[in-house]
C-alpha positions in Angstrom: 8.7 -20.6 15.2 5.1 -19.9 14.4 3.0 -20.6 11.8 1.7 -17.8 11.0 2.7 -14.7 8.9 6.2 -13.2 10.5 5.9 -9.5 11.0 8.5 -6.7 11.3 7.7 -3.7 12.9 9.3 -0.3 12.4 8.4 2.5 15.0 10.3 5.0 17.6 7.2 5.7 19.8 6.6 2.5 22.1 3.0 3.0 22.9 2.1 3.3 19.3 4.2 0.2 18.6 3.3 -1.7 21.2 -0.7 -0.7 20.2 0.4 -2.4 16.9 1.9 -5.4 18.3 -1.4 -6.2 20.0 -3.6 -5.5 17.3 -1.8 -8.0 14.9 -1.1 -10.3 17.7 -4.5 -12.4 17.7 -3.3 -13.5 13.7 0.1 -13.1 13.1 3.4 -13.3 15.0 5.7 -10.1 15.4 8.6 -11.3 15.1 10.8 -8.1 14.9 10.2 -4.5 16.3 12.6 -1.8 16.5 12.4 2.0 17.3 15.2 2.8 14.8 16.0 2.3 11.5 20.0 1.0 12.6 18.6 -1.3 15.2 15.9 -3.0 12.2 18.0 -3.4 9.5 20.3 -5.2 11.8 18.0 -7.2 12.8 16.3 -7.6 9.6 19.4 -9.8 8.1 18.8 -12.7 10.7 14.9 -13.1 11.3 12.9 -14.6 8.7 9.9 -11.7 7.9 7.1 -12.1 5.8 5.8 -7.9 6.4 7.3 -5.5 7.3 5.4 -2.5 8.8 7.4 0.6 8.2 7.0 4.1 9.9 8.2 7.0 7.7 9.3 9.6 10.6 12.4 8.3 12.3 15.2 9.7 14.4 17.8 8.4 12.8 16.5 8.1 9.2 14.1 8.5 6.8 12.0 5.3 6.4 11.3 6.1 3.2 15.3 5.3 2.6 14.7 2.2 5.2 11.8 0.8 2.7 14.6 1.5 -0.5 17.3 -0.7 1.2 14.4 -3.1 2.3 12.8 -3.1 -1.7 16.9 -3.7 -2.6 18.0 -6.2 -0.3 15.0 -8.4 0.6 12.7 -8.0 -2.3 10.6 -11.0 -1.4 9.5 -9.0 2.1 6.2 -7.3 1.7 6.5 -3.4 3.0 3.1 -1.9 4.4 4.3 2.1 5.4 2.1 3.7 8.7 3.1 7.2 9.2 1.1 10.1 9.2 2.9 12.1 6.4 1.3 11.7 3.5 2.9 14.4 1.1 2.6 13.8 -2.1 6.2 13.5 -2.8 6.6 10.8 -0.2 3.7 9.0 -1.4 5.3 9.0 -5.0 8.3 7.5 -3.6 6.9 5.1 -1.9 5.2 4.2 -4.9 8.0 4.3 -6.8 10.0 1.6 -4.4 7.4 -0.8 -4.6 5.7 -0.7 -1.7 2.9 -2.9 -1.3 0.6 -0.9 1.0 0.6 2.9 2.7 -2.1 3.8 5.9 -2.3 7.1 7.9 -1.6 6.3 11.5 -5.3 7.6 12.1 -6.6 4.2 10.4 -8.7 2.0 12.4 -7.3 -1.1 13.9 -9.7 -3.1 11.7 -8.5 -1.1 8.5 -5.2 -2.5 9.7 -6.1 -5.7 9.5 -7.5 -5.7 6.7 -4.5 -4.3 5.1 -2.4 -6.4 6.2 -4.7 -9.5 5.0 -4.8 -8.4 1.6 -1.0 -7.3 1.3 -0.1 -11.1 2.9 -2.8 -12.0 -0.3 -0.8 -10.9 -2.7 -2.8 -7.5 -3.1 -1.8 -3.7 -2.9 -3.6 -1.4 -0.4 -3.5 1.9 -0.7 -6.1 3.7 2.0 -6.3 7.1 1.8 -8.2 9.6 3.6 -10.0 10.4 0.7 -12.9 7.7 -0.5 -11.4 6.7 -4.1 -14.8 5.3 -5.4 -16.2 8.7 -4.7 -15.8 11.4 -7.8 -14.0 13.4 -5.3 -10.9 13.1 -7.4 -9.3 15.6 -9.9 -8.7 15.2 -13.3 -5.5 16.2 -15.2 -6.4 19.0 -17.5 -3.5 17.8 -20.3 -4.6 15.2 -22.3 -3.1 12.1 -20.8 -3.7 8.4 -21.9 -6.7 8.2 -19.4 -9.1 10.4 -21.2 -9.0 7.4 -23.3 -11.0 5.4 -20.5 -14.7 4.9 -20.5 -16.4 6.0 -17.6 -16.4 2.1 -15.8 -12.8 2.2 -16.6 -12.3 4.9 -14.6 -14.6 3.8 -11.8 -12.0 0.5 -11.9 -9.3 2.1 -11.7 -9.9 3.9 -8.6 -11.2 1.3 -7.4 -8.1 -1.0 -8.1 -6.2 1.9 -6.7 -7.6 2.0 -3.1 -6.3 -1.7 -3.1 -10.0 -3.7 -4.2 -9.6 -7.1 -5.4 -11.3 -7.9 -9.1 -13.6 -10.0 -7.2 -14.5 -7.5 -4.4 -15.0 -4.5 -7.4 -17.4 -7.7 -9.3 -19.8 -7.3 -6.3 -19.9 -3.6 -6.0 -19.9 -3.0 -9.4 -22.7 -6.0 -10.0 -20.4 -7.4 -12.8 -18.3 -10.8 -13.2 -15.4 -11.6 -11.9 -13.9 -12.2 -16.0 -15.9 -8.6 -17.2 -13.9 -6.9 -14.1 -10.7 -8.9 -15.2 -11.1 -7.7 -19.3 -11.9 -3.9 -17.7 -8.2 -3.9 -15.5 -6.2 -5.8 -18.5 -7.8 -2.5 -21.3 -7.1 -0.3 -17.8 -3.4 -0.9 -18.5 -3.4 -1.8 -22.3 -4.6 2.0 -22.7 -2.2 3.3 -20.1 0.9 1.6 -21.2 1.4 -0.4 -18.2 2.0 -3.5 -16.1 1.1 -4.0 -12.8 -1.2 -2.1 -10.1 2.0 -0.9 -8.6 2.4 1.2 -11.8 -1.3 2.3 -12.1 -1.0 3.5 -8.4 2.1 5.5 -9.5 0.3 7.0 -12.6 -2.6 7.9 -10.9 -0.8 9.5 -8.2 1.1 11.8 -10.6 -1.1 12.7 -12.7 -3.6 13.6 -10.1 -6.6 11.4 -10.6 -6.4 10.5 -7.1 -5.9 13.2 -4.4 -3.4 12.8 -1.4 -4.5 15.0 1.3 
């Protein structure tokens, strides 16, 4: 078997899938691909997967239901969702589950990629079609626990959101590595929470970040 990260795909149309396949397939090995959600989670139980790249639109399932039973059963496999519906409510479930990554289908092959790195990092990556360092974003008008940020902790928020790493928002921002580090541990000291999974999931619902 090969070295290198074991992937799992998830898609009914074959050209799409098969554009995926040979986008990963200079880096990591796709081990598994399956147009349905029966056929995966068949397969799933006796191939060894690392990722698992998920479509949402199925014909014989939701995938959001797929990446439940994934989250449930084999909670060490990292879920990255590609579908182009991004409602809101999905997006919250998703969130919700635990996945580790969402993309439209309209993201470039090297946004892929790079998705796929950081998830196999240990990271989250959350692209949107909307720039989250940008202030196009909309602010709850309730008063909310993040009216208690100052303005940099907002900016590092958003930026943990669209799936940065502390050390990639330290060179944007011009800041250290450890200032960046103190900003994300106040981030979720103020907002009552734990993990970025979580600060995806608050921003989401209470509409700092916009999911059009």
């Amino acid at each position: 078997m090969s070295s290198s990260p074991q992937i799992a795909l998830l898609e009914d149309h074959p050209v799409y899938r098969s554009g995926l396949k040979l986008a990963l397939s200079p880096t990591y090995h796709v081990a598994l691909e399956a147009g349905t959600a029966a056929e995966f989670l068949q397969k799933i139980d006796s191939t060894p997967i690392d990722l698992a790249i998920l479509d949402l639109i199925l014909p014989d399932a939701s995938g959001i239901d797929v990446a439940s039973k994934l989250r449930q059963e084999h909670p060490d496999i990292k879920i990255l969702v590609v579908s182009i519906d991004t409602r809101e409510e999905s997006i919250l479930q998703l969130v919700d589950i635990g996945v580790d990554g969402f993309l439209n289908k309209n993201a470039s092959e090297s946004t892929l990629i790079e998705a796929v790195k950081q998830i196999m990092a240990d990271e989250k990556y959350f692209s949107r079609p909307v720039t989250f360092l940008e202030r196009d974003v909309l602010i709850a008008q309730q008063s909310t626990n993040h009216e208690k940020l100052t303005n940099r902790e907002h900016d590092i928020m958003l930026a943990l959101c669209k799936g940065l790493t502390v050390n990639d928002i330290a060179e944007l921002m011009y800041l250290s590595p450890r200032t960046v580090d103190n900003h994300k541990q106040h981030i979720f000291a103020k907002l009552g929470i734990h993990n970025l999974v979580q600060l995806v999931t608050y921003a989401v619902r209470n509409k700092i970040i916009i999911l059009n």
